[in-house]
TILO-156826 format. One record per residue: chain; z, x, y of N, C-alpha, C in turn; residue number from 1. Coordinates in pm, whole numbers. Example, Ala and Ser with C-alpha at 12.3 -4.5 7.8 and 13.67 -1.06 7.14 Angstrom:
PT:A:780:1319:-569:780:1230:-450:780:1320:-330:1
PT:A:708:1285:-225:714:1367:-106:787:1290:3:2
***
This chain:
PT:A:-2622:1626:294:-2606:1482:298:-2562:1442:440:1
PT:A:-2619:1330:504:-2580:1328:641:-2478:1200:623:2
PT:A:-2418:1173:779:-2328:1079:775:-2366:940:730:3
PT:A:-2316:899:715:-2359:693:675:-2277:580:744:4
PT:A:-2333:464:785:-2247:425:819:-2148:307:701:5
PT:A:-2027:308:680:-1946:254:545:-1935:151:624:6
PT:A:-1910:-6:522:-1898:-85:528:-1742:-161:470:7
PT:A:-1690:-200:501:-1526:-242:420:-1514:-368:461:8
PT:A:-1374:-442:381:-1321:-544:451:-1196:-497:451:9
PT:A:-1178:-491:531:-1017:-391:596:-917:-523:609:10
PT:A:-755:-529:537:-708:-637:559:-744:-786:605:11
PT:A:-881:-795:536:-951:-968:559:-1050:-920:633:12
PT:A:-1098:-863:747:-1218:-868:815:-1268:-713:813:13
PT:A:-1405:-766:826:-1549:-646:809:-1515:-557:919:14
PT:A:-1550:-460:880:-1511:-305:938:-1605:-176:917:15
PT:A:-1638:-166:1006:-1756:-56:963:-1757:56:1058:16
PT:A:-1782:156:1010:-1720:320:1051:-1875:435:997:17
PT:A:-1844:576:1109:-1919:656:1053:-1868:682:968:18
PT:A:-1879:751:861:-1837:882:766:-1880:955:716:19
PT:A:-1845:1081:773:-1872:1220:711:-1856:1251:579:20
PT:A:-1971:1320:550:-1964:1357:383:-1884:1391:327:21
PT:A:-1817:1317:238:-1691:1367:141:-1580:1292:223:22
PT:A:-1595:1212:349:-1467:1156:395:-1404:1047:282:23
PT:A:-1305:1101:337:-1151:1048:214:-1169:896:260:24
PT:A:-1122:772:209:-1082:648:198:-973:691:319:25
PT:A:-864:746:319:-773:806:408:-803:827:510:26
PT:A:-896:945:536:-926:939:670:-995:868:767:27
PT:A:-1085:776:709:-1149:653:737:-1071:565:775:28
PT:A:-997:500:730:-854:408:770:-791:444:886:29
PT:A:-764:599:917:-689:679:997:-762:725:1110:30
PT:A:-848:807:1099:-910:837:1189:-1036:774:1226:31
PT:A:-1109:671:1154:-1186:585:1214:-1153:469:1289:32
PT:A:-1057:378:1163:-1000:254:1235:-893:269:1282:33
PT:A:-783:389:1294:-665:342:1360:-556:278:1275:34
PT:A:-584:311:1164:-469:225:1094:-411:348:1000:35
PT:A:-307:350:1099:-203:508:991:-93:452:951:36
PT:A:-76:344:857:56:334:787:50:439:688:37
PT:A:-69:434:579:-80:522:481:-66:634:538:38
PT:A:11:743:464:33:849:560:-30:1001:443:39
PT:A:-64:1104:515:-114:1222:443:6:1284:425:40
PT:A:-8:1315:236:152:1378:163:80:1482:121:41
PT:A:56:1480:33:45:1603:-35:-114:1621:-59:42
PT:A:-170:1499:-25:-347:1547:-30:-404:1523:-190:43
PT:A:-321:1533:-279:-397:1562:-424:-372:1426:-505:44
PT:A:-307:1307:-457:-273:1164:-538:-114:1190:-612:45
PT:A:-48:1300:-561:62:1298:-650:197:1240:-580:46
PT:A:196:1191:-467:285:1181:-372:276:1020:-348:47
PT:A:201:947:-340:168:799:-307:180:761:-157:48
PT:A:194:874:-67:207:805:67:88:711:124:49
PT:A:5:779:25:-136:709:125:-176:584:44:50
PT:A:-69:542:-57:-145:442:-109:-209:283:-56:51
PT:A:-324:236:-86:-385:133:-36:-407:60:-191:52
PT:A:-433:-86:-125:-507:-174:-262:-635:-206:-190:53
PT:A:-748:-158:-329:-850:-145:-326:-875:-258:-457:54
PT:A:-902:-352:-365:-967:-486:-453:-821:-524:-526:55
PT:A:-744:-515:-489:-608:-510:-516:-559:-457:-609:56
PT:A:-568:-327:-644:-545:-219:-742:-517:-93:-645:57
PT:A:-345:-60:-666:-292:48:-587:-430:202:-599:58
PT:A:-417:230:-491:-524:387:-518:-456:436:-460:59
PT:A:-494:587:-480:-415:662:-377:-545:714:-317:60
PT:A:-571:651:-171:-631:678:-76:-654:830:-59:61
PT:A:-636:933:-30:-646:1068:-7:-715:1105:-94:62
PT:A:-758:1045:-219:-881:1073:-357:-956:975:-357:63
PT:A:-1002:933:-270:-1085:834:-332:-1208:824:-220:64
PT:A:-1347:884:-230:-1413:929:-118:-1485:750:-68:65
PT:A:-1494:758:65:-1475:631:96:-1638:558:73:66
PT:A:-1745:646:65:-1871:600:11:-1811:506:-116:67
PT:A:-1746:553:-218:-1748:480:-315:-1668:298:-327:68
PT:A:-1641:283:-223:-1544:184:-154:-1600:83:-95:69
PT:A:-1787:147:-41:-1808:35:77:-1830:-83:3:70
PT:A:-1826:-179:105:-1857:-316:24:-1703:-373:-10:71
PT:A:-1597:-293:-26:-1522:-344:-161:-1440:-393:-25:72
PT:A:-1324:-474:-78:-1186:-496:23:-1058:-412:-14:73
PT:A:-1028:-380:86:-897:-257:102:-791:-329:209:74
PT:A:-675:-310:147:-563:-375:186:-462:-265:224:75
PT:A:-430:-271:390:-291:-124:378:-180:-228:439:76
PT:A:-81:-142:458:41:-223:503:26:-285:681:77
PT:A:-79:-250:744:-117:-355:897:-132:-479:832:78
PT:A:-213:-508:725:-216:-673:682:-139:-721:643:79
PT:A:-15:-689:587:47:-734:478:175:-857:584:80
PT:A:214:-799:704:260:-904:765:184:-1042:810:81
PT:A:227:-1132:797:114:-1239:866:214:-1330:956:82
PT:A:99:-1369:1095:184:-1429:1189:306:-1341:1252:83
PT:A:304:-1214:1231:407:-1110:1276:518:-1177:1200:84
PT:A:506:-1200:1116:633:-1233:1028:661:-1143:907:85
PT:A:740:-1055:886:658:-992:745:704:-1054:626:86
PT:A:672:-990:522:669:-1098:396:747:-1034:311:87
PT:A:756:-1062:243:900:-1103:113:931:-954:103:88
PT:A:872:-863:37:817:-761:9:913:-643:142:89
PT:A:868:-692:248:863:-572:347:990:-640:409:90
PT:A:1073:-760:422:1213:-816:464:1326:-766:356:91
PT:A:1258:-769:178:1321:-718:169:1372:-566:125:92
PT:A:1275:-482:148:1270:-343:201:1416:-314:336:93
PT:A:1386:-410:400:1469:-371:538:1619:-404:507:94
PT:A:1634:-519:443:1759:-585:388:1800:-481:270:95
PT:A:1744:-436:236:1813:-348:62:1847:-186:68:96
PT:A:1790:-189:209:1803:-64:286:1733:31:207:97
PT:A:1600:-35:199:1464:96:117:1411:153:198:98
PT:A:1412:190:317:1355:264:413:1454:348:471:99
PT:A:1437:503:479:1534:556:560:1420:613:614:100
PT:A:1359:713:570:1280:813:680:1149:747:713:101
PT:A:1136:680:615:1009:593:589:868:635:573:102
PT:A:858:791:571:743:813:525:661:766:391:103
PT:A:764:738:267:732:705:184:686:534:133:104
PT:A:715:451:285:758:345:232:579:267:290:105
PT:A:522:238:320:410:199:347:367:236:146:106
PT:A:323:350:109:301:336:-36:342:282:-108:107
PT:A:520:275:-90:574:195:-220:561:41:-204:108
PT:A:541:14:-49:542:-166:-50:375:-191:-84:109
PT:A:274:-93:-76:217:-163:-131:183:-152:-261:110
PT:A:210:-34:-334:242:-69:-485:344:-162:-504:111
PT:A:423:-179:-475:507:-320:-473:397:-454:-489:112
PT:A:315:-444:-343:229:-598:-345:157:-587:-464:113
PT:A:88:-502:-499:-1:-488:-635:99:-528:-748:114
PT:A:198:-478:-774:273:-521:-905:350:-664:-897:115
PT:A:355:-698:-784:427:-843:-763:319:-918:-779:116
PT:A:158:-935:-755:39:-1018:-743:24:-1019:-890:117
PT:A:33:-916:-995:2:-957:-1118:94:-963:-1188:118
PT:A:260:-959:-1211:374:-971:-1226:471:-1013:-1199:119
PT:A:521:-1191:-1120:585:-1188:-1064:710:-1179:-1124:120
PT:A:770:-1108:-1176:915:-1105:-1255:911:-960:-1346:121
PT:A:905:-864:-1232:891:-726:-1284:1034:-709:-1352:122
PT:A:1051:-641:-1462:1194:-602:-1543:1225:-458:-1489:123
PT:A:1306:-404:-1440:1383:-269:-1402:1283:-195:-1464:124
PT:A:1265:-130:-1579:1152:-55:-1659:981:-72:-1593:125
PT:A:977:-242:-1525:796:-222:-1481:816:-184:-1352:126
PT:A:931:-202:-1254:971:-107:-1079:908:14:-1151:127
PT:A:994:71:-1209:1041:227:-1245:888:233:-1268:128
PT:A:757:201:-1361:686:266:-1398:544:235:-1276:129
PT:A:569:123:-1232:445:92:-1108:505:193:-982:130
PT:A:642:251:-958:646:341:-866:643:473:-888:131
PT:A:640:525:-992:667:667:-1085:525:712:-1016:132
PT:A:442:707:-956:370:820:-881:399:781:-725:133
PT:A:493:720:-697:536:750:-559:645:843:-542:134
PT:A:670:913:-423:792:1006:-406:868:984:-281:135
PT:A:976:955:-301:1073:929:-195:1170:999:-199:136
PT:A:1174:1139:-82:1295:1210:-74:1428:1192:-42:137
PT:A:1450:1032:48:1575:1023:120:1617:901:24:138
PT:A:1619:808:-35:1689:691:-109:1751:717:-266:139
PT:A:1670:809:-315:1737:841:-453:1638:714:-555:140
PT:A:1596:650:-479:1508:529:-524:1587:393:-574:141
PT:A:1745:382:-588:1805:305:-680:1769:181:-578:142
PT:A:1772:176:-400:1782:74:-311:1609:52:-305:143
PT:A:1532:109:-377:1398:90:-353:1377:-15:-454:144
PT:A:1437:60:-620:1427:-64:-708:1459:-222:-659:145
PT:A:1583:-188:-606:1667:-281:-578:1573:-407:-522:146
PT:A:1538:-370:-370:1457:-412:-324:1291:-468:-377:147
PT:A:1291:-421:-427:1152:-486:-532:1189:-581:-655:148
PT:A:1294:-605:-714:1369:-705:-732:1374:-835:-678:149
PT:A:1419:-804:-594:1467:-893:-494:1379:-956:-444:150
PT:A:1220:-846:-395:1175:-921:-354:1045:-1018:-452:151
PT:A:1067:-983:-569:995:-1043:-672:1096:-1230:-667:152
PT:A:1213:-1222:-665:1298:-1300:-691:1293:-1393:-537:153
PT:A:1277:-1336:-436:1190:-1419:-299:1114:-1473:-300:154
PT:A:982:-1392:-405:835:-1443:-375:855:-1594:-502:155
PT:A:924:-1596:-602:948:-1678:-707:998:-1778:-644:156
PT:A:1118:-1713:-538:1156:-1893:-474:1086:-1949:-365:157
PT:A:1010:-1849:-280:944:-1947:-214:791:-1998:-275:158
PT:A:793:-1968:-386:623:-2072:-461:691:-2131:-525:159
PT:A:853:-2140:-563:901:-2271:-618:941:-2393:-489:160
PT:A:988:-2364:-354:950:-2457:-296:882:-2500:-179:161
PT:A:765:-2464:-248:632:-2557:-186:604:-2636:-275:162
***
C-alpha cells in the first residue's frame, strides 16, 4: 500500500499531510503537523496521553490509524486556547493545581472538553468515569477531579452571563 495524502480539519482549519501506511492519528499530528501536546505513553490506548477529540469524541490517538480519520475534524489541546487566552477548562487545571509533571495533562483536558460539551454539570462519579482510562502518576488525581469541577461550574457561569 503506498503513501496517501490525508486530509483533516486540525483545530478549525484544513490540514493535509503524507502518511505512511498504518500511520497512527498520533504520529500525523506529531510528526507531520507539529503539534505534540498529545504525547506517546504507552502506545496501546491504555494510558490517555495521546488523547484527541475526533468529531468531538475523546480517542486515544496512538490507535486510531489516521486513513480512517480523513475528512473528519480532530481537536488537540493547540486549539483549545482562543485569542491566547485559555479557557475554563485549562485556567482551571492551573488554579486547582492539576498539572505537576504534565505529561498526563493535555489527555485529561481534553477528555475534560469532551465530557463538559455533552455534560455540563458532571457529578464526582461522571469525572471519575470519563477519566478512568487516563493515567496520572504525580496528582493522586483528587486536584484533577477537583479541577474539572470547577471548571464545569466556570463554563455554567460564564453561559449564564451572556
Amino acid at each position: 500500500m503506498p503513501s496517501q495524502i490525508v486530509s483533516l480539519v486540525v483545530n478549525g482549519e484544513p490540514r493535509e499531510f503524507i502518511a505512511a501506511p498504518g500511520m497512527t492519528l498520533l504520529a500525523g499530528l506529531r510528526e507531520s503537523l507539529g503539534l505534540t501536546a498529545a504525547k506517546r505513553g504507552c502506545g496501546q490506548g491504555t494510558c490517555g496521553s495521546c488523547t484527541v477529540l475526533v468529531e468531538g469524541q475523546a480517542r486515544a490517538a496512538c490507535l486510531v490509524a489516521v486513513e480512517t480519520v480523513a475528512g473528519l475534524s480532530v481537536s488537540t489541546l493547540e486549539g483549545v486556547a482562543t485569542g491566547g487566552e485559555l479557557d475554563a477548562v485549562q485556567s482551571s487545571f492551573v488554579d486547582n493545581f492539576a498539572t505537576q509533571c504534565g505529561f498526563c495533562t493535555a489527555g485529561m483536558i481534553m477528555v475534560t472538553e469532551a465530557l463538559l460539551d455533552r455534560d455540563p454539570d458532571p457529578s464526582e462519579e461522571d469525572v471519575a468515569e470519563a477519566i478512568s482510562g487516563n493515567v496520572c502518576r504525580c496528582t493522586g488525581y483528587q486536584p484533577i477531579v477537583i479541577a474539572i469541577l470547577d471548571a464545569a461550574r466556570r463554563r455554567r457561569e460564564e453561559r449564564a452571563s451572556r
